[in-house]
C-alpha positions, 0 to 999 in steps of 0.5 A: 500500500502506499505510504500515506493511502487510507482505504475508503473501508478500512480492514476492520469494517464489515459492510453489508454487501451482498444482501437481498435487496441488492440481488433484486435491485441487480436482476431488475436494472440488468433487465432494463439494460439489457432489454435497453441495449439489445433494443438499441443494438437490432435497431441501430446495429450498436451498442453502447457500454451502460457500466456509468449508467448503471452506476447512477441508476444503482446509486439512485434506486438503492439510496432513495429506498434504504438509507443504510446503504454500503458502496460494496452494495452499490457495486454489486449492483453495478456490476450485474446490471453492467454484465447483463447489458454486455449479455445483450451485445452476444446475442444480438449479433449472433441470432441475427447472423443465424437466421441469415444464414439459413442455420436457424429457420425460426427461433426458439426463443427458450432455447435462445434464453437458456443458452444467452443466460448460461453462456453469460 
């Protein structure tokens, strides 16, 4: 460590990190980031990195229900909504390219879901 550097939480504390509230808060802001990029993604072939987005959503979702909320908490959320809205970039430029090909003819949209979640 550098000479003269504090952590911002020390080795001694023990916030709260992962808790329930921030698993759901996580699982519906990665929805909306993902259902966001994959929509932004088919219709203008881009996507776009939400990370800071999800960051202030996180911040702003989480500190306007609960007034003891840790940073670690705000991180953790952060980051499921961040890899869930990269999840979105894998699928949407690759069903597309499938069916264009003629390798899929329709969409087996079960299939599409079990394989997006569990490849992510």
């Amino acid at each position: 460590m550098a000479a003269g550097h504090e952590p911002y939480i020390s080795a001694n504390e023990n916030p709260k990190e992962l808790t329930l509230r921030v698993i759901l808060v996580g699982i519906v802001l990665g929805v909306l980031m993902t259902a966001a990029n994959a929509y932004l993604g088919l219709y203008a072939g881009m996507t776009v990195s939400a990370s800071i987005p999800a960051a202030v959503m996180s911040m702003i979702i989480l500190r306007t229900m609960f007034k003891d909320v840790s940073i670690l908490e705000n991180n953790a959320v952060q980051t499921m909504a961040s890899a869930g809205e990269s999840l979105a970039a894998g699928v949407i430029f690759t069903v597309p390219a499938l069916l264009v090909m003629n390798l899929w003819t329709s969409i087996q949209w079960m299939e599409t879901l079990i394989i997006a979640t569990l490849g992510g």
